[in-house]
FIMAR-779876 format. One record per residue (C-alpha): residue number from 1; residue in one letter; z, y, x. Coordinates in Angstrom, 3 decimals. Layout:
residues N
seq; type; zz; yy; xx
NUM; a; Z; Y; X
...
END
This chain:
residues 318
seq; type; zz; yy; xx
1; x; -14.347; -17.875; -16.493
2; x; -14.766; -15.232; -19.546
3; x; -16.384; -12.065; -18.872
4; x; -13.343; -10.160; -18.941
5; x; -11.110; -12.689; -16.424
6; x; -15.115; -12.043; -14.460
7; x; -14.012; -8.223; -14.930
8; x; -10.606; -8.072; -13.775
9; x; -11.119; -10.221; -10.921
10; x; -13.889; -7.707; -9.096
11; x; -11.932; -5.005; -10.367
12; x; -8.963; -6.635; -8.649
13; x; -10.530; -6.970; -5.516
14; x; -12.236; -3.670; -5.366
15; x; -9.100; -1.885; -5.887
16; x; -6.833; -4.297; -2.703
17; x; -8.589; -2.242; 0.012
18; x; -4.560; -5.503; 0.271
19; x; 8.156; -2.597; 0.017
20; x; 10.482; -1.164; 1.701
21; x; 12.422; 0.813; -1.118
22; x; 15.447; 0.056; -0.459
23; x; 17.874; -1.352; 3.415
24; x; 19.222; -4.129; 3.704
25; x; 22.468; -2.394; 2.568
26; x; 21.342; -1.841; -1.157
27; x; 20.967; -5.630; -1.746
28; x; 20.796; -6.219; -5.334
29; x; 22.975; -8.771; -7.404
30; x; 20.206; -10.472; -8.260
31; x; 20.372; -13.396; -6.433
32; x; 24.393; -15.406; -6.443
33; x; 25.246; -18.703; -5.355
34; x; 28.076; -20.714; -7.588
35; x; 30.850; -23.279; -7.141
36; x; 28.362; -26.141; -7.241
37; x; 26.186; -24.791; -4.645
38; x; 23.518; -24.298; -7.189
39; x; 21.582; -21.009; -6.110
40; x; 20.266; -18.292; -8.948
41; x; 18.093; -15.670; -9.288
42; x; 17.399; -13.324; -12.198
43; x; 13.802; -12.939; -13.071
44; x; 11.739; -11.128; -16.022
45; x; 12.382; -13.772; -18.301
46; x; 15.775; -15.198; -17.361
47; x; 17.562; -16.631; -14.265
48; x; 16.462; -19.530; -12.312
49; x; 18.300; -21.554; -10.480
50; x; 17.971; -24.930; -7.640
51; x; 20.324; -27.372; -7.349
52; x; 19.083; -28.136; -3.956
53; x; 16.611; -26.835; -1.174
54; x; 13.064; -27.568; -2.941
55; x; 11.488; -30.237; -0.712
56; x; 8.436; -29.458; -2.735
57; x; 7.059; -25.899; -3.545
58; x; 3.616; -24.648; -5.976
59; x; 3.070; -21.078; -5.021
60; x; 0.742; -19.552; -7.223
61; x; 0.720; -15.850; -5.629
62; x; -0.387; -14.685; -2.033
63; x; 2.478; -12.585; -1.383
64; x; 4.818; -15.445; -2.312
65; x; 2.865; -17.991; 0.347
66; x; 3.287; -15.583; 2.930
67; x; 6.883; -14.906; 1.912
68; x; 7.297; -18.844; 2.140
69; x; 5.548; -18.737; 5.714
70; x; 8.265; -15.925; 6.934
71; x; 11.193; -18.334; 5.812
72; x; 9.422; -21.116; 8.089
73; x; 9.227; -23.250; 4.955
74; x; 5.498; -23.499; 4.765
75; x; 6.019; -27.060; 5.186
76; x; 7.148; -27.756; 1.768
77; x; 3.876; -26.162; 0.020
78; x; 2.273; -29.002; -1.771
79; x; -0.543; -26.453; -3.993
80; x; -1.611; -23.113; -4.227
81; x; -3.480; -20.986; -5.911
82; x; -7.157; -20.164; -4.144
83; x; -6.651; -16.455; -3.618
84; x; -8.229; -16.572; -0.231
85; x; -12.663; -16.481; 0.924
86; x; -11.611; -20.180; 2.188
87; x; -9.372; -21.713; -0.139
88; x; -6.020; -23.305; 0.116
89; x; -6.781; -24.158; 3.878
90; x; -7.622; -20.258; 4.387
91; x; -4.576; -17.954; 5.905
92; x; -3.765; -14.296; 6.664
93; x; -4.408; -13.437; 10.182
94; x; -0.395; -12.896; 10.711
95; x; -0.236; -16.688; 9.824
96; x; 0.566; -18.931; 12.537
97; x; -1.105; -21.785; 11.470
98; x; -2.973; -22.917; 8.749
99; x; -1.919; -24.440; 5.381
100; x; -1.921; -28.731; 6.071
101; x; -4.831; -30.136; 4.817
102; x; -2.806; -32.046; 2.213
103; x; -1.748; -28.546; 0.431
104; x; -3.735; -28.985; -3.088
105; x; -5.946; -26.315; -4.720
106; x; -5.125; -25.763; -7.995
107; x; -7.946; -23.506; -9.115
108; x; -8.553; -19.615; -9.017
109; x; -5.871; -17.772; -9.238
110; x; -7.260; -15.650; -12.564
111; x; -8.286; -18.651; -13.997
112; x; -5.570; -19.935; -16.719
113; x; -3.103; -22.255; -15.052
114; x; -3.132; -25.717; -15.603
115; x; 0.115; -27.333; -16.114
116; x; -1.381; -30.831; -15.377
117; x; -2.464; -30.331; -12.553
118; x; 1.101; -28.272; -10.950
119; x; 3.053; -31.607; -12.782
120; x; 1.125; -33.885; -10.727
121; x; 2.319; -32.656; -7.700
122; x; 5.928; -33.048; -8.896
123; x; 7.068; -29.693; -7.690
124; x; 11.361; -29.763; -7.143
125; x; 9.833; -25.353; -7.205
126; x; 6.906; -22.791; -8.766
127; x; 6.497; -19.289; -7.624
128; x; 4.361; -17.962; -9.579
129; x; 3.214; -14.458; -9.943
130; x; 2.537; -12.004; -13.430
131; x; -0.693; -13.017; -13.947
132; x; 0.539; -16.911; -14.378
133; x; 3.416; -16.455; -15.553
134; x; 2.278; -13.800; -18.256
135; x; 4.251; -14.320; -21.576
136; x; 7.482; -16.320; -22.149
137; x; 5.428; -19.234; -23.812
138; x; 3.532; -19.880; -20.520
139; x; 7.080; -19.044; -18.372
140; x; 8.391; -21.906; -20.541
141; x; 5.337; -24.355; -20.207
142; x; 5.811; -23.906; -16.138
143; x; 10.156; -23.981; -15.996
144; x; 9.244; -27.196; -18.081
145; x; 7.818; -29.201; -14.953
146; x; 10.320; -27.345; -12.157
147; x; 12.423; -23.979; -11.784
148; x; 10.058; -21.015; -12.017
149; x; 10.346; -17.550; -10.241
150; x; 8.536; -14.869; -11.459
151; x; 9.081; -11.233; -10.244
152; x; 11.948; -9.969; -11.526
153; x; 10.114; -6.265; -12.732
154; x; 7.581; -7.291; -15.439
155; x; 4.530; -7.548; -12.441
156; x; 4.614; -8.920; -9.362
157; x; 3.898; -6.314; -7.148
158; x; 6.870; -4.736; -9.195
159; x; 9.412; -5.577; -6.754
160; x; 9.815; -4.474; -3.479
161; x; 9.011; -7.171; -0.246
162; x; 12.899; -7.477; 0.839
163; x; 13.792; -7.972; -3.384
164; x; 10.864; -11.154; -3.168
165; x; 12.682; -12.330; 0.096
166; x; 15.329; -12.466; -0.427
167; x; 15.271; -14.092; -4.281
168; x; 12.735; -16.542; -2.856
169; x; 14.831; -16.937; 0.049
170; x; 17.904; -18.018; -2.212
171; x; 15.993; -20.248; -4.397
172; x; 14.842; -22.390; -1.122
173; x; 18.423; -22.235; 0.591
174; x; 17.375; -20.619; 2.886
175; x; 19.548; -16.688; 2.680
176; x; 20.635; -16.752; 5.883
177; x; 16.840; -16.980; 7.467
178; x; 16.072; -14.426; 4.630
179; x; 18.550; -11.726; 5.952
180; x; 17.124; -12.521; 9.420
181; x; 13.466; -11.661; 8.850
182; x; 14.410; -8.439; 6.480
183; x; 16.123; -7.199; 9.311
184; x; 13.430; -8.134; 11.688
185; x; 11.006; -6.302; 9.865
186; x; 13.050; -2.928; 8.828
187; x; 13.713; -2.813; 12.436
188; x; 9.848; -2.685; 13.161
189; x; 9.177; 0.098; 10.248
190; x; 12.237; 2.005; 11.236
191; x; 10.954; 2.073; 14.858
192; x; 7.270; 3.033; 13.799
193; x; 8.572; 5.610; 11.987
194; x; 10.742; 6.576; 15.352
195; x; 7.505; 6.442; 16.651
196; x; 4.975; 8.663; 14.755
197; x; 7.126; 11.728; 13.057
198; x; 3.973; 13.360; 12.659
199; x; 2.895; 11.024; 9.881
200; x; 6.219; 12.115; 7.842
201; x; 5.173; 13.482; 4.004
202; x; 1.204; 12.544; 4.980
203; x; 0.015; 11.222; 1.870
204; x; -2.454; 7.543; 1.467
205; x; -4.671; 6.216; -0.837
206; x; -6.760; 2.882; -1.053
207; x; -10.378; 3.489; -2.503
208; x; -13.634; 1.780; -3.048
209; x; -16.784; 2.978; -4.443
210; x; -18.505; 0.498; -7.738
211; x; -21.211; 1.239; -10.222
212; x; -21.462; 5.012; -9.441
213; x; -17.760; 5.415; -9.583
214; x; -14.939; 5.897; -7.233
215; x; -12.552; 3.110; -7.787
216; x; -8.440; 4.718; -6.396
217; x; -5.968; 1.661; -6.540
218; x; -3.193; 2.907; -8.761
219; x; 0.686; 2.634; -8.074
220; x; 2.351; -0.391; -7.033
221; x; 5.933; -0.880; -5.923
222; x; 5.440; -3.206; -3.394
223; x; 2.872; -1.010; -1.162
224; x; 4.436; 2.395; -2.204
225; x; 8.059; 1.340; -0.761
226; x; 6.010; -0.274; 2.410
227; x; 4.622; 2.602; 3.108
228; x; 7.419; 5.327; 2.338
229; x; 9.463; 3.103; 5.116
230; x; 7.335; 4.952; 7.687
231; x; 7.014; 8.462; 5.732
232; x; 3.829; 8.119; 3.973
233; x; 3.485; 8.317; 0.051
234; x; 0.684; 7.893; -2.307
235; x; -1.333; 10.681; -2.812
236; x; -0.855; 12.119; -6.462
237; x; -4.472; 11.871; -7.912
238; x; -5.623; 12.154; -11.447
239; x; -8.204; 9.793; -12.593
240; x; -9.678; 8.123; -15.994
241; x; -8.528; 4.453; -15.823
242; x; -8.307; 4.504; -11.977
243; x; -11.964; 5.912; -11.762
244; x; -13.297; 8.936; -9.873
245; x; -16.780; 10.250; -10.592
246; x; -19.281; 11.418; -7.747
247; x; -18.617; 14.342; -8.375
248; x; -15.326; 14.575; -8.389
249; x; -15.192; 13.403; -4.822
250; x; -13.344; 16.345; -3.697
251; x; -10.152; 15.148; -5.320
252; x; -10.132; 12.659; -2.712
253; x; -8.898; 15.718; 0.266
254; x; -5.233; 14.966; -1.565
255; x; -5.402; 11.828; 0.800
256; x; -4.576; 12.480; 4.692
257; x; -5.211; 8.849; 5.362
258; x; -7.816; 6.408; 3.251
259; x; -7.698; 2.380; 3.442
260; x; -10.965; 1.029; 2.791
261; x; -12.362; -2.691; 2.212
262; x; -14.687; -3.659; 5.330
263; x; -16.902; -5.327; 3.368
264; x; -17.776; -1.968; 0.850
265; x; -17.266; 0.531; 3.974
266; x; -21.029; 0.697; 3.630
267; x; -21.092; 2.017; 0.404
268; x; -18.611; 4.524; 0.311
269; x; -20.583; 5.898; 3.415
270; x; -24.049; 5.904; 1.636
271; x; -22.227; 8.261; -1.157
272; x; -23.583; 12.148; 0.058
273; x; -20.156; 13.717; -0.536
274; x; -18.243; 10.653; 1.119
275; x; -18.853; 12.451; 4.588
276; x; -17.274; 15.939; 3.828
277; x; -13.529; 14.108; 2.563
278; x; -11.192; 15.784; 4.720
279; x; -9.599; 12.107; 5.580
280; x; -13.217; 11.210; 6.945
281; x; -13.988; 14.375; 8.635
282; x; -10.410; 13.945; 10.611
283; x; -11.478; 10.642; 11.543
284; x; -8.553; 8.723; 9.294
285; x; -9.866; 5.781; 7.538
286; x; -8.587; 2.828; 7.969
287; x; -10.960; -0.441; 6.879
288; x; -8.817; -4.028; 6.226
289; x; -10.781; -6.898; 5.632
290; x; -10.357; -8.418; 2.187
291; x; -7.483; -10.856; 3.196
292; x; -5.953; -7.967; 4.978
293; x; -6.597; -5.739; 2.161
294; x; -5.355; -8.320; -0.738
295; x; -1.784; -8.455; 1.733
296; x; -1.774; -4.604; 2.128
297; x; -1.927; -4.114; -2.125
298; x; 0.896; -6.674; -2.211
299; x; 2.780; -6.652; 1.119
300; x; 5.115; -9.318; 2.070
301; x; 7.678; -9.822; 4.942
302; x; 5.031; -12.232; 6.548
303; x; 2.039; -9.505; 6.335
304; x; 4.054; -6.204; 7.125
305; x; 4.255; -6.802; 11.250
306; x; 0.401; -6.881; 11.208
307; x; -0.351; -4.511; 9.171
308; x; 1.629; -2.118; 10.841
309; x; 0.022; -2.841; 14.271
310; x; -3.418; -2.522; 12.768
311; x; -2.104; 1.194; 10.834
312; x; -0.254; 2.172; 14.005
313; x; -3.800; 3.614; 15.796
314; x; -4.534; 5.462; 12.848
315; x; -1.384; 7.018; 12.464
316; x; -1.326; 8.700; 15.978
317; x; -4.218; 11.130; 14.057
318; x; -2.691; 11.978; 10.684
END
């Protein structure tokens, strides 16, 4: 792995301490079934279509495994990326069982894809994510072997969680179960959001602390809409590529709730401003693991449920 693929990987992970834009109701024509029975779905570079229910599905992005899990298709995984501390075998906590020991690793999910390896499996589908699928000449190398979804903004946390169900949910024939679960899950955000009206306008932000900086997890579509479906937004901050100095630690009382990464709580704490942040003097900081954290940064229908039981204490103080 270069240095920089070295670089954007921590700085990945330090910045997941990981939609809901739109209802059900402002479905998108992105997704159409023909005559033939043939189901499409537009994407950044181009529509993709199946000509059947994949029997056999690559799924190169975490969001798009858990996506796969909601549709109870997880059965037809045959490889995925290794975006989890345990592998291919590893799963969210919100995952009812784990991947079958069968399910190939195909490498790290920064490092550069290998087409060999996804042919071998003879995939009938590839979900892939941005960081795969990152120029049309790679798109074209991977809709070579099987049909190829890619977000249809130009990243993949770009789209909101019901736009990824419900395109992935075409692609694998399965719209009807796609409807079901988006439903499922407004319902739940809709009745948190019943639930807690003090949290409505209360403001979030993900940070982490790294080589004497403050690291603040810039926008993405996914989490933003996620989290507006319960009346928080993200907390308008300005930083220098993402990056808040020690002493600018007071920008951090725009925030009335912080998500942390477990594993770096520690270091936030031993900062000797971290303790007079408003969000940590009221007591609301919220610390996911780094599974929980990577799902929270990139939210999927799967993910959403449990991460809304595990924010639901918190809320009560905002």
């Amino acid at each position: 792995m270069t240095r920089f693929r070295l670089l954007a990987a921590l700085f990945t992970t330090l910045l997941v301490l990981a939609g809901c834009g739109e209802s059900s109701d402002d479905r998108s024509d992105s997704s159409t079934s023909d005559e033939t029975g043939a189901h499409t779905v537009d994407t950044t570079f181009g529509p993709v279509h199946t000509d059947a229910a994949p029997e056999r599905v690559v799924v190169l992005l975490p969001a798009y495994a858990d996506t796969v899990t909601a549709l109870d298709a997880d059965d037809t995984i045959v490889g995925i990326a290794n975006f989890l501390p345990k592998g291919a075998r590893a799963t969210g906590p919100w995952q009812k069982t784990p991947f079958a020991p069968s399910v190939v690793e195909l490498g790290d999910q920064f490092d550069p894809i290998n087409p060999e390896s996804i042919a071998a499996l003879q995939p009938d589908l590839i979900l892939a994510g941005a960081l795969q699928a990152k120029d049309q000449a790679t798109y074209d190398t991977l809709s070579a072997i099987a049909p190829t979804y890619v977000s249809q903004g130009k990243t993949h946390d770009a789209d909101d969680w019901q736009a990824t169900t419900r395109a992935i949910g075409a692609l694998m024939w399965r719209d009807q179960k796609a409807d079901a679960v988006i439903a499922d899950v407004e319902k739940k955000l809709a009745d948190t959001r019943a639930a807690h009206p003090e949290i409505e306008g209360k403001s979030f932000l993900q940070v982490s602390f790294y080589q004497g900086s403050y690291l603040v997890a810039s926008s993405a579509r996914s989490q933003e809409s996620f989290m507006e479906a319960i009346g928080l937004t993200m907390a308008d901050v300005a930083t220098q590529n993402n990056s808040l100095s020690v002493e600018q630690t007071a920008k951090l009382d725009a925030a009335d709730l912080l998500i942390v990464q477990a594993e770096r709580k520690k270091s936030l704490e031993e900062q000797p401003n971290w303790s007079s942040v408003r969000a940590v003097r009221d007591g609301s900081v919220t610390a996911f693991s780094l599974v929980e954290a990577k799902a929270f940064r990139s939210p999927s229908a799967a993910s959403i449920p449990y991460l809304l039981d595990a924010l639901t204490p918190q809320l009560a103080s905002l």
